[in-house]
C-alpha positions in Angstrom: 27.5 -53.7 -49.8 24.4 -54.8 -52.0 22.8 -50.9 -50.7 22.2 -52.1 -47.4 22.5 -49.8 -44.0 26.3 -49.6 -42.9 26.6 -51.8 -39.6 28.8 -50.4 -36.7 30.3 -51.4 -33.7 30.6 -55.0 -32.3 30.2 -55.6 -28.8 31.6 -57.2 -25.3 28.8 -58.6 -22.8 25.9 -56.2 -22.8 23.7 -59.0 -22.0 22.5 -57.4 -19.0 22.7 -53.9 -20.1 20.7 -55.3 -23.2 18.0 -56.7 -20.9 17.2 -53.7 -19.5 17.8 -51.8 -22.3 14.7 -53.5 -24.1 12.6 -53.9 -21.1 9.5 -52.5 -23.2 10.2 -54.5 -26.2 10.7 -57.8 -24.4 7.5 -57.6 -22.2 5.3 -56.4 -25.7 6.3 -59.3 -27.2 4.1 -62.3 -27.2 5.3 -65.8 -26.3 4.7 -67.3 -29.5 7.3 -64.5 -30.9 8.8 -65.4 -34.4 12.6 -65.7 -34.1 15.5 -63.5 -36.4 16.1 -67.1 -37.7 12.3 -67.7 -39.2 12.1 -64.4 -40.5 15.7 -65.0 -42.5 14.7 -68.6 -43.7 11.3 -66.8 -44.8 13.1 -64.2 -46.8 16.1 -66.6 -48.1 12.6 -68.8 -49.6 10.5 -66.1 -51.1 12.9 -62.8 -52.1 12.3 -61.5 -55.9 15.6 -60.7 -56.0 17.4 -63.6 -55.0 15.4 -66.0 -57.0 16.5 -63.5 -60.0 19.9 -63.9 -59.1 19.2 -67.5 -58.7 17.8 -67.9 -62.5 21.2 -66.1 -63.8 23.3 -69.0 -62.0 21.0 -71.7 -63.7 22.2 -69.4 -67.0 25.2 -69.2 -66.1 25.0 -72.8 -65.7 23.6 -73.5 -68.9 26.0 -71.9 -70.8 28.7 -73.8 -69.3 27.3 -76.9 -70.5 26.8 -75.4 -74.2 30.1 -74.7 -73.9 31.5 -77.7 -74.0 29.9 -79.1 -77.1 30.8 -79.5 -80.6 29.7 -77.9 -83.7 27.2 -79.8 -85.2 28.1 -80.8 -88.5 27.3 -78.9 -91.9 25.4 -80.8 -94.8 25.4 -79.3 -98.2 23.4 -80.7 -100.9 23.4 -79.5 -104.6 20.5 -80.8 -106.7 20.2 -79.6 -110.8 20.5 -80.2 -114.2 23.1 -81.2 -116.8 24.1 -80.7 -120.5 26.7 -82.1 -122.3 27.6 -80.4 -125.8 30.4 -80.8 -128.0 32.8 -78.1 -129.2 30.3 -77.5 -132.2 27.9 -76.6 -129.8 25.9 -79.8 -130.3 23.9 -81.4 -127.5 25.4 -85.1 -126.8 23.0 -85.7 -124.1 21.1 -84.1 -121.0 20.2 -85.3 -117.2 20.8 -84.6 -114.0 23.5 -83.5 -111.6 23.5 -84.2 -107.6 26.6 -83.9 -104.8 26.3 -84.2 -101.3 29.0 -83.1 -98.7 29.3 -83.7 -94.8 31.5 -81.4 -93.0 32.6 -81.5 -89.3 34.5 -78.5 -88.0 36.9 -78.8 -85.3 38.7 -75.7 -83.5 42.0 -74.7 -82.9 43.6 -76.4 -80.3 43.1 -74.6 -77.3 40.1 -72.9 -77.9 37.4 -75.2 -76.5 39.2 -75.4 -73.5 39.3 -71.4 -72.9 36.3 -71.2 -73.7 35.3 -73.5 -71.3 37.3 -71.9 -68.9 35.6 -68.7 -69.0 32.3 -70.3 -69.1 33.7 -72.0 -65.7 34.9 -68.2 -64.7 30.7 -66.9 -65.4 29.6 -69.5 -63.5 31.9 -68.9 -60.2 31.4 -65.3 -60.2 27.4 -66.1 -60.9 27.3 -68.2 -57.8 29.8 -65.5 -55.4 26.9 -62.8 -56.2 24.3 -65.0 -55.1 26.2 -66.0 -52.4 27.3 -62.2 -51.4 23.4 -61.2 -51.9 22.2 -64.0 -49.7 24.6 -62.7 -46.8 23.1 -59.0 -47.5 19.7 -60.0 -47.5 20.0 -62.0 -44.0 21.5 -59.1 -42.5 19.2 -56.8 -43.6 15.9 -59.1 -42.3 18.1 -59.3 -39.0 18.8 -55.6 -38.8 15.1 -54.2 -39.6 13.4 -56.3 -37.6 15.5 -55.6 -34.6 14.7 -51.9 -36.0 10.8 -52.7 -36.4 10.8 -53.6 -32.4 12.7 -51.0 -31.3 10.5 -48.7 -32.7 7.2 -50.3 -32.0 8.5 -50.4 -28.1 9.5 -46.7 -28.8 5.5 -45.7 -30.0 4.2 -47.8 -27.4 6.5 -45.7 -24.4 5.7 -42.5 -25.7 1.7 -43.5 -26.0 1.9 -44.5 -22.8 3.1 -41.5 -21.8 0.9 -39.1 -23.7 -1.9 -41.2 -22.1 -0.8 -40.7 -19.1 -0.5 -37.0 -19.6 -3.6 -36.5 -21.5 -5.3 -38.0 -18.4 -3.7 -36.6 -15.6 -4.8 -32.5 -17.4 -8.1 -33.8 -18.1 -8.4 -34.9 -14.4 -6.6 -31.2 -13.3 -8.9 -29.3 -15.3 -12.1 -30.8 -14.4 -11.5 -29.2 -11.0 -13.8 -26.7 -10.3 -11.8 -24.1 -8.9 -7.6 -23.6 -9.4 -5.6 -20.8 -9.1 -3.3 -19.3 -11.8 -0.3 -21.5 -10.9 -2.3 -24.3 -11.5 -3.2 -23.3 -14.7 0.6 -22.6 -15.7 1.2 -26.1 -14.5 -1.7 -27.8 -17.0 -0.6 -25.8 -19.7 2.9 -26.6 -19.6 1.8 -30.4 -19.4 -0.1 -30.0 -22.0 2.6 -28.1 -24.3 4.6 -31.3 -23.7 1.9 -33.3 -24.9 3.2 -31.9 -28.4 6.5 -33.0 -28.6 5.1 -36.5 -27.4 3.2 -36.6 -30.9 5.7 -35.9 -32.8 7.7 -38.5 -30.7 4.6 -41.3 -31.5 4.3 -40.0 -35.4 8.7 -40.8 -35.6 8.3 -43.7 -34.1 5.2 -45.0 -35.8 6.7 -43.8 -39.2 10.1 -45.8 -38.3 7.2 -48.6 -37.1 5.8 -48.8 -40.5 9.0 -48.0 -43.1 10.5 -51.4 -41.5 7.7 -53.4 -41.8 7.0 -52.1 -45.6 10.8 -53.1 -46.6 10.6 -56.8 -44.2 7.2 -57.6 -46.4 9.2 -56.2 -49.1 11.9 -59.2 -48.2 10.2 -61.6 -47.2 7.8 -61.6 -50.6 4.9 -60.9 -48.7 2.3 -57.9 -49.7 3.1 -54.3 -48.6 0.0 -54.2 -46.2 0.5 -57.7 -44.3 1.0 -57.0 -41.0 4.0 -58.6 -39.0 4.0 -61.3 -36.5 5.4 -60.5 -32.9 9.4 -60.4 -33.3 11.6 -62.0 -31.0 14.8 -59.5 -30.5 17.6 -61.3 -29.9 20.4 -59.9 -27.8 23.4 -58.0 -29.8 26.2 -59.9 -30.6 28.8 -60.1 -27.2 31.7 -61.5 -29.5 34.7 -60.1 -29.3 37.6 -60.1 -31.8 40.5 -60.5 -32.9 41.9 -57.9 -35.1 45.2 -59.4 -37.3 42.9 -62.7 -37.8 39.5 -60.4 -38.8 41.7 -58.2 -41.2 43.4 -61.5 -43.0 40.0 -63.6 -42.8 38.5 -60.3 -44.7 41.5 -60.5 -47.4 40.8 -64.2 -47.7 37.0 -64.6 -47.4 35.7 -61.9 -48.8 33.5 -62.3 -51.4 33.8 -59.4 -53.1 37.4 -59.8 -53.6 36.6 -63.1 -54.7 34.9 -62.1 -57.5 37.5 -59.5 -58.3 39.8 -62.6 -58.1 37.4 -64.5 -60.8 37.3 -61.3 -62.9 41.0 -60.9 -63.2 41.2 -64.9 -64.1 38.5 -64.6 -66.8 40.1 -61.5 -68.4 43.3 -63.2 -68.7 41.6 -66.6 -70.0 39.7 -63.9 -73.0 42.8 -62.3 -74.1 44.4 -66.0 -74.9 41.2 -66.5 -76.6 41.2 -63.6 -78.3 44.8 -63.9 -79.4 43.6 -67.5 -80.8 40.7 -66.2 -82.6 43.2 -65.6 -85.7 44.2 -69.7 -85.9 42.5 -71.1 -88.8 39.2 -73.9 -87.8 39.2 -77.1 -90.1 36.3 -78.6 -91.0 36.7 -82.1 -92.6 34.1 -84.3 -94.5 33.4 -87.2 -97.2 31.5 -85.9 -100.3 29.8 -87.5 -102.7 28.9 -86.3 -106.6 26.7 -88.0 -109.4 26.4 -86.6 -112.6 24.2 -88.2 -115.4 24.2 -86.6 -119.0 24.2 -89.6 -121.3 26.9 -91.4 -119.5 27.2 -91.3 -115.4 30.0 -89.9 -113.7 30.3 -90.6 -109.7 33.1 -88.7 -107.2 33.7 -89.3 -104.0 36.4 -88.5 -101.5 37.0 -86.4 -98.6 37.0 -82.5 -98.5 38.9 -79.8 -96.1 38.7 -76.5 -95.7 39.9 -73.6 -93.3 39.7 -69.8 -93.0 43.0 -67.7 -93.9 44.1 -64.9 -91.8 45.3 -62.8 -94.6 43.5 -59.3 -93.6 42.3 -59.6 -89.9 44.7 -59.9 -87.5 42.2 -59.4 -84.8 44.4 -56.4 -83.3 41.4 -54.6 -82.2 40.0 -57.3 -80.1 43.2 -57.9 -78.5 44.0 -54.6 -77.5 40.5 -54.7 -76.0 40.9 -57.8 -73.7 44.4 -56.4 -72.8 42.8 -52.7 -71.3 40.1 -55.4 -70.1 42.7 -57.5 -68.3 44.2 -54.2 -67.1 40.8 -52.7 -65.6 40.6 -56.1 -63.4 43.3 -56.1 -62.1 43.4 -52.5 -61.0 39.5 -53.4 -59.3 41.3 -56.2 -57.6 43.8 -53.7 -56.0 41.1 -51.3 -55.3 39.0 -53.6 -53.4 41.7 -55.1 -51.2 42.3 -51.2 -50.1 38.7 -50.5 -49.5 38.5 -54.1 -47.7 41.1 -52.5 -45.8 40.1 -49.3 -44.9 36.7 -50.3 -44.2 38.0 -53.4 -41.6 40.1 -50.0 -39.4 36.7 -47.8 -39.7 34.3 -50.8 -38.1 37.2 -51.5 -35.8 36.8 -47.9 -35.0 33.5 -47.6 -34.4 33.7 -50.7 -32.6 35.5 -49.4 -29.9 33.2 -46.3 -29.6 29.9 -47.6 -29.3 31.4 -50.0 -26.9 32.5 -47.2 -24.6 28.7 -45.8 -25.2 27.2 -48.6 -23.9 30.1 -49.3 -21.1 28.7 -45.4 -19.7 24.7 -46.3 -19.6 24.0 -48.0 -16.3 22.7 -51.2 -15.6 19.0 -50.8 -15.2 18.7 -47.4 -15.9 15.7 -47.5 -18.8 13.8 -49.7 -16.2 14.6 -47.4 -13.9 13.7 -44.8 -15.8 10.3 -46.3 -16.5 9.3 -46.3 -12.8 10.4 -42.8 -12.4 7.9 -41.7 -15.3 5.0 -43.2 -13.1 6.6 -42.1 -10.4 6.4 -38.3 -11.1 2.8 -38.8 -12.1 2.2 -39.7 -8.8 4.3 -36.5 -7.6 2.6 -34.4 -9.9 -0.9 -35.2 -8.9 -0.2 -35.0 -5.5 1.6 -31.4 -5.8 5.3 -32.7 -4.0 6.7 -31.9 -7.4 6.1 -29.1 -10.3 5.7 -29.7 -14.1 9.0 -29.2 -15.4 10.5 -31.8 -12.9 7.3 -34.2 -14.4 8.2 -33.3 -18.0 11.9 -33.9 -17.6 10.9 -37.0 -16.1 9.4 -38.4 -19.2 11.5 -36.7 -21.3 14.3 -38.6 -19.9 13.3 -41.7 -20.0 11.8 -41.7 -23.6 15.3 -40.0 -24.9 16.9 -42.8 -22.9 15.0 -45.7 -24.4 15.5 -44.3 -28.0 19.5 -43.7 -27.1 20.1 -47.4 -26.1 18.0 -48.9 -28.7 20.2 -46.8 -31.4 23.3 -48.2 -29.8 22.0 -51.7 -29.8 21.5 -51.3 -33.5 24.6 -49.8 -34.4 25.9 -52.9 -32.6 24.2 -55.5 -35.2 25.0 -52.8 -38.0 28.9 -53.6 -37.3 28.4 -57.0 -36.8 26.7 -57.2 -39.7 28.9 -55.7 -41.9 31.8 -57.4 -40.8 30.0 -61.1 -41.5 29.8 -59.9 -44.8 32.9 -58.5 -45.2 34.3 -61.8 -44.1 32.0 -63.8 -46.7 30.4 -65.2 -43.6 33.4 -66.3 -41.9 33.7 -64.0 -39.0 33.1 -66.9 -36.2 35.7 -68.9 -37.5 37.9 -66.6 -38.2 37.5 -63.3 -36.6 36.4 -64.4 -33.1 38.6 -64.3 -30.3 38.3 -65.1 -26.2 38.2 -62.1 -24.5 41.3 -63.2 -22.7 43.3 -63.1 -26.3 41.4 -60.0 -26.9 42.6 -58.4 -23.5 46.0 -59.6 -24.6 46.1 -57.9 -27.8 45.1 -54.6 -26.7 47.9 -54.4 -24.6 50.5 -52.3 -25.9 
């Protein structure tokens, strides 16, 4: 899949579940956010790679034009001098001798045409890798910047947190007089202030890893910072399964190509097999020679190769295995088309029964609780493990939902490219049919 992250399980409505889920992310986000869709049409404009992969269709292009040209014709010219002697040796005159030929080759039968076929063949597989890396690249923008805001919210909770927690032992321990539980109590607080650092320096690293591959993406340089990013809400299609596993085996790219492959190969072993017919090349000449008296010739030549030694046997058994290592590609991708439509289906269901367990609300929730045990804390109704767990939970929480949210767009992801792109018309079903077909 072009090396990009493997995408997991589609969902049914979390939109609310989502809303809550990304409570943090949503209210850091500034107004003027830049949509998924921005970021995509920035990286589909400027991406190294794609414009590579562009230039090699324009190649691809080219040579299909080439090949449907002509030879160009072959001119010989012979330029020298002349004697004439008798059979005693004796000179009977001297002067010049000049010929001119004009030879136009034309092929076989057949072989402009194949060759023009495969041409065709390097151009269609050209433009199906473009078209399969323009797919990849989308979904990757999509996924890492869905990634880069879930883990900027992630850094920004736990600072929060530490900040809090920092604060409320600085305030505890700038009392003049406390007794030894107290002491416990600021020193457990402040053992937890550990594990929020490492918390912040994962978070920060995740932060700053996705924002080095978008720039990366989008053509931009490594240390531009990122505009605010608008997270959109994880897909809440559902589908259904017979028509997602034959739009896959239709629309798939990849098999596609493997399709295009299997074509070509067959197209060079009938040109191979031709590469033994003779070529003709046909022209006028013309020949003056002048040695006391002038003698002109003109007429029209022919000529042709003969297959007397090479049979071309090597090449042919070479297309053949060729022809043969195609095909077996195109049988191996269908399985692993296969195989891999059952696994997402899989995982579908799973992370759909994740996020079917987490409550409604309960990050937000969550979220108040955290202030809410500071307020506990300070006030003595509560002791520091309950006010550790407190944020422990709630930053576990957050982290939790926003991997199931990705894994979400990771399997709807990978299924869009599976499908070449083709999943909405294809794969997409009510969630009455859906209901329908589950049943057994």
């Amino acid at each position: 899949m072009v090396g990009l992250p493997k995408h997991r399980p589609n969902l049914r409505g979390p939109v609310s579940l989502w809303a809550t889920t990304l409570w943090l992310c949503t209210a850091a986000v500034a107004s003027a956010a830049v949509p998924l869709d921005s970021l995509v049409a920035e990286a589909l404009a400027n991406n190294a790679e794609l414009k590579t992969l562009e230039a090699g269709v324009e190649e691809a292009r080219g040579q299909r034009t080439q090949a449907g040209f002509f030879r160009n014709p072959e001119v010989s010219v012979e330029v020298g001098g002349r004697e004439v002697r008798d059979s005693e040796n004796i000179l009977q005159g001297n002067g010049t001798t000049f010929s001119i030929a004009v030879m136009q080759t034309f092929e076989f039968p057949g072989k402009g045409t194949l060759r023009k076929a495969i041409a065709d063949k390097n151009l269609e597989v050209a433009e199906l890798g473009l078209g399969q890396f323009r797919l990849a690249l989308a979904g990757q923008v999509r996924l890492l910047a869905i990634e880069h805001a879930a883990a900027a919210a992630e850094a920004a909770a736990a600072e929060a947190v530490r900040r809090q927690s920092a604060e409320l032992t600085a305030r505890l321990s700038a009392q003049t007089a406390f007794g030894a539980r107290q002491a416990l109590e600021i020193r457990l607080v402040q053992a937890g202030l550990v594990d929020l650092a490492g918390a912040i320096k994962k978070a920060s690293l995740r932060r700053e890893e996705t924002r080095a591959q978008l720039n990366t993406l989008l053509g931009r340089p490594q240390h531009s910072p990122l505009p605010p990013i608008g997270v959109a809400a994880p897909p809440a299609r559902g589908f259904d399964e017979n028509a997602l596993a034959l739009s896959a085996q239709k629309n798939s790219i990849l098999l596609r190509i493997r399709k295009c492959e299997l074509e070509r190969s067959a197209r060079e072993l009938a040109a191979t097999r031709l590469d033994i017919t003779p070529d003709f090349a046909i022209g006028p000449f013309f020949s003056r020679d002048v040695a006391g008296d002038t003698e002109q010739n003109a007429g029209a030549a022919i000529s042709a190769t003969v297959p007397l030694w090479d049979w071309n046997i090597g090449n042919i058994q070479s297309a053949r295995a060729r022809q043969a290592a195609a095909a077996a590609l195109r049988v191996k991708g269908e399985r692993e088309i296969e195989a891999r439509i059952l696994g997402l289906l899989k995982a579908h269901e799973l992370n759909r029964r994740q996020l079917e367990m987490i409550p409604p609300g309960l990050v937000k929730n969550l979220q108040e609780s955290s202030g809410l045990a500071d307020t506990q804390f300070r006030s003595g109704a509560i002791g520091p493990t309950l006010y550790l767990d407190a944020q422990s939970a709630y930053l576990n929480c957050l982290r939790a939902s926003h991997e199931a949210v990705l894994d979400a767009w990771r399997t709807y992801l990978d299924i869009d490219l599976l499908t070449g792109g083709q999943f909405d018309a294809a794969g997409s079903a009510t969630p009455a049919k859906q209901k329908k077909n589950s049943r057994p």
